[in-house]
C-alpha positions in Angstrom: -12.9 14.8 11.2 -10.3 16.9 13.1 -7.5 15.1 14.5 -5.9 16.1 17.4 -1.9 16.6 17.6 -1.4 13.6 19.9 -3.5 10.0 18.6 -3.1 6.3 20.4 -1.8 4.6 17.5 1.2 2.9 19.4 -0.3 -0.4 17.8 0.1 0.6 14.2 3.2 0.2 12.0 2.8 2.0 8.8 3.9 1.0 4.9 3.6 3.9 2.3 5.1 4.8 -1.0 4.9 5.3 -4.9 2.4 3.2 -6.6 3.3 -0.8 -7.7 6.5 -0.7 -4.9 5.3 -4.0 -3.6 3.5 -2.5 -0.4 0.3 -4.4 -0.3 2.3 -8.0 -0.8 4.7 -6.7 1.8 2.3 -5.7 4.2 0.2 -9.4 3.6 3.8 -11.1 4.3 5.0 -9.2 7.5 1.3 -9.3 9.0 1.3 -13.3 8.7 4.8 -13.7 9.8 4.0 -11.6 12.7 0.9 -12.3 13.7 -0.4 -8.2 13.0 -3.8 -7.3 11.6 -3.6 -5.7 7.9 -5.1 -2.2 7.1 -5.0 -1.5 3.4 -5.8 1.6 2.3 -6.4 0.6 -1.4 -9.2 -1.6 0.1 -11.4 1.7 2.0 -10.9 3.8 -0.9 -14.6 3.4 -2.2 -16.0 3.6 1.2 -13.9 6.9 1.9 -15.0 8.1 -1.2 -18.4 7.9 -0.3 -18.4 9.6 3.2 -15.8 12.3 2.2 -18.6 15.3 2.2 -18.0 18.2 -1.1 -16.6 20.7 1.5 -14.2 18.4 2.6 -12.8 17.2 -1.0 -12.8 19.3 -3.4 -10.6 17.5 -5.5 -12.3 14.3 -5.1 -15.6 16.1 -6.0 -14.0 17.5 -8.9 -12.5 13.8 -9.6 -15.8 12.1 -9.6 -17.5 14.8 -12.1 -14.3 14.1 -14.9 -15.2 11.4 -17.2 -12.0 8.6 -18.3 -10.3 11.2 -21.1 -10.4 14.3 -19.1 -8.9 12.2 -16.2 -6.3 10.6 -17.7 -5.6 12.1 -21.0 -6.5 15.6 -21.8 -4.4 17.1 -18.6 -0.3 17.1 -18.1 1.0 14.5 -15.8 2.0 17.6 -13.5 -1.6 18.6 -13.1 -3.0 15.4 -12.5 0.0 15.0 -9.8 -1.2 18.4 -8.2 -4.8 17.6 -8.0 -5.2 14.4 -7.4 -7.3 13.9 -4.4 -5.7 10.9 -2.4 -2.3 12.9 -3.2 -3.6 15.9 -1.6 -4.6 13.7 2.0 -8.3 14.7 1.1 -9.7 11.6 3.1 -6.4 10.8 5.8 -8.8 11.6 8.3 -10.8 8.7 7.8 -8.2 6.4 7.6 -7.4 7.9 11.3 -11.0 7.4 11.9 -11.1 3.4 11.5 -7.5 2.8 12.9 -9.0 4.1 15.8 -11.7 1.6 15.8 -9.6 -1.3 16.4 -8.5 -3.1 19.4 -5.5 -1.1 21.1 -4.0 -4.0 22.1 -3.8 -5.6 18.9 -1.0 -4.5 16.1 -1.7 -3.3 12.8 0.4 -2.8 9.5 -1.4 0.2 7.6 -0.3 0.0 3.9 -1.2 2.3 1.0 0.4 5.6 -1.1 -2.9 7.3 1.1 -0.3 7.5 4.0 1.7 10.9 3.0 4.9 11.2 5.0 3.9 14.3 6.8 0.2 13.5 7.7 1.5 9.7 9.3 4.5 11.3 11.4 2.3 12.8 13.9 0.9 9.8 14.4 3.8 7.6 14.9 4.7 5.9 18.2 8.4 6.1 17.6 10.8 6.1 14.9 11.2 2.7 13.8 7.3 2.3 13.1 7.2 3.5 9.6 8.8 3.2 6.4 8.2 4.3 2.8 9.0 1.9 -0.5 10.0 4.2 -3.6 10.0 2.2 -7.1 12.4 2.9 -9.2 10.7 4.0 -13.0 12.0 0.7 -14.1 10.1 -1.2 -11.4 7.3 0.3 -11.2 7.1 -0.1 -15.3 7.5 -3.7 -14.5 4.9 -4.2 -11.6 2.3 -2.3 -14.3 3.1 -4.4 -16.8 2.5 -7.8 -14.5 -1.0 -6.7 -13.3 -2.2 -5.2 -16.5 -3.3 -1.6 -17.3 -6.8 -1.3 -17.1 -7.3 2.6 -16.7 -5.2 3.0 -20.0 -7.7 0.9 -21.7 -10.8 2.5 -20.7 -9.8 5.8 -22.3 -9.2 6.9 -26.1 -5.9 6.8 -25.8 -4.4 4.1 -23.8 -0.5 4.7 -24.9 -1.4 8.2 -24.2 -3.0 7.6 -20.9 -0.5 4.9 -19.5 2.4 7.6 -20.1 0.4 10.0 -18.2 0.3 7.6 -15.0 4.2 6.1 -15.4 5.1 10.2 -15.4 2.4 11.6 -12.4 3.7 8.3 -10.0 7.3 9.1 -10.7 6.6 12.6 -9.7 4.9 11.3 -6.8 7.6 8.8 -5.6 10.1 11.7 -5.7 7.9 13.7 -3.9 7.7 11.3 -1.4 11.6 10.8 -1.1 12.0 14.8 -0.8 9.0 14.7 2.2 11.1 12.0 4.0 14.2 13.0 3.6 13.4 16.2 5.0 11.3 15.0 7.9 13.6 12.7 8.6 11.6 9.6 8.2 12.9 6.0 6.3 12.7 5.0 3.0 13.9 2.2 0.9 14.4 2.2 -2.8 12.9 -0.4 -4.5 14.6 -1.6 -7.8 14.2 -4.5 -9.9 17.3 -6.3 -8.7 15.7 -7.0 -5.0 13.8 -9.6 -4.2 10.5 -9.9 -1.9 12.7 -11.9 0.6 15.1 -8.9 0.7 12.5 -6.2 0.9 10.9 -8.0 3.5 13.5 -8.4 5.3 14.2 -5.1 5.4 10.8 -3.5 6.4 10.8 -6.0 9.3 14.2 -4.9 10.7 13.5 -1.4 10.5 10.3 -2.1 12.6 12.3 -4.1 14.8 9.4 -6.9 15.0 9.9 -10.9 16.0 7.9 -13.4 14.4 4.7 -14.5 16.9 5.0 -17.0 19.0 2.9 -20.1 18.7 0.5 -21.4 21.4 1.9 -23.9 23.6 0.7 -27.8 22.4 
């Protein structure tokens, strides 16, 4: 799907970044503080995955042909930064595609590494409406450790494999804090010394949102 240079997404706040910053809990905590509607981009992959045509993703097409070794073992971290197909914004358009389904009148926080700083600016209703978490190594080697590793263990090589994906996501998240810092766009560094209170916090203010307001009794 082509996407036009102007889209009505003045309902949509937007949460990207490096993998296992925290986005997803985040999003959940700022949506039901706020009374907002979550998008998570995690959650459509398989869906996207399945209506992205060959011609349109190349990569993913490749992706889907590689069995577990030759994904996450047998190639440099660098390569499997360069073509890995979410990384590329094969897909972005459908993410477009549903937010444009929803009710305009009704916010939304969009969460995910999916949203590339470059493919969401276009798309932003003004400057305080988006925000990018980058781990540091140490956190994100923490936030892997707490949910478990289960890519590693489905190759030959786990040790191999899981040093593979610590090394592509830290190439990523710097990637990510070049592309903002050049387009001008905010991003928070996430370390293991702040807490979710803290980072929540912070998201909230930089979207300049008020909690919802109950119904009258």
């Amino acid at each position: 799907m082509a996407m036009p240079d102007e889209m009505p997404l003045r309902n949509a706040y937007w949460i990207g970044g490096g993998s296992g910053a925290g986005k997803t809990t985040i999003a959940r905590r700022l949506a039901a503080r706020y009374g907002l509607r979550l998008y998570s981009t995690d959650d459509v992959m398989p869906d996207h995955a399945a209506r992205c045509s060959p011609d349109d993703a190349p990569f993913l097409n490749e992706f889907k042909s590689m069995g577990m070794d030759e994904r996450w073992v047998n190639r440099s971290p660098r390569e499997m930064l360069e073509t890995f197909h979410w990384f590329r914004g094969e897909g972005f358009s459908l993410i477009v595609e549903d937010l444009l389904r929803l009710p305009e009148d009704e916010g939304v926080i969009v969460e995910g590494f999916r949203l590339l700083p470059r493919l969401v600016r276009p798309l932003l209703a003004g400057p305080g409406r988006a925000v990018w978490l980058l781990p540091t190594p140490e956190f994100r080697r923490a936030a892997f450790e707490r949910r478990g590793w289960d890519i590693p263990r489905r190759t030959s090589d786990p040790g191999r494999a899981r040093y593979n994906l610590l090394e592509r996501d830290r190439m990523f998240t710097d990637r990510l804090m070049d592309e903002t810092t050049g387009l001008g766009l905010p991003a928070v560094e996430v370390g293991t010394a702040m807490g979710e209170d803290a980072l929540a916090a912070q998201v909230a203010t930089a979207f300049g949102l008020r909690p919802a307001r109950l119904p009258r009794r």
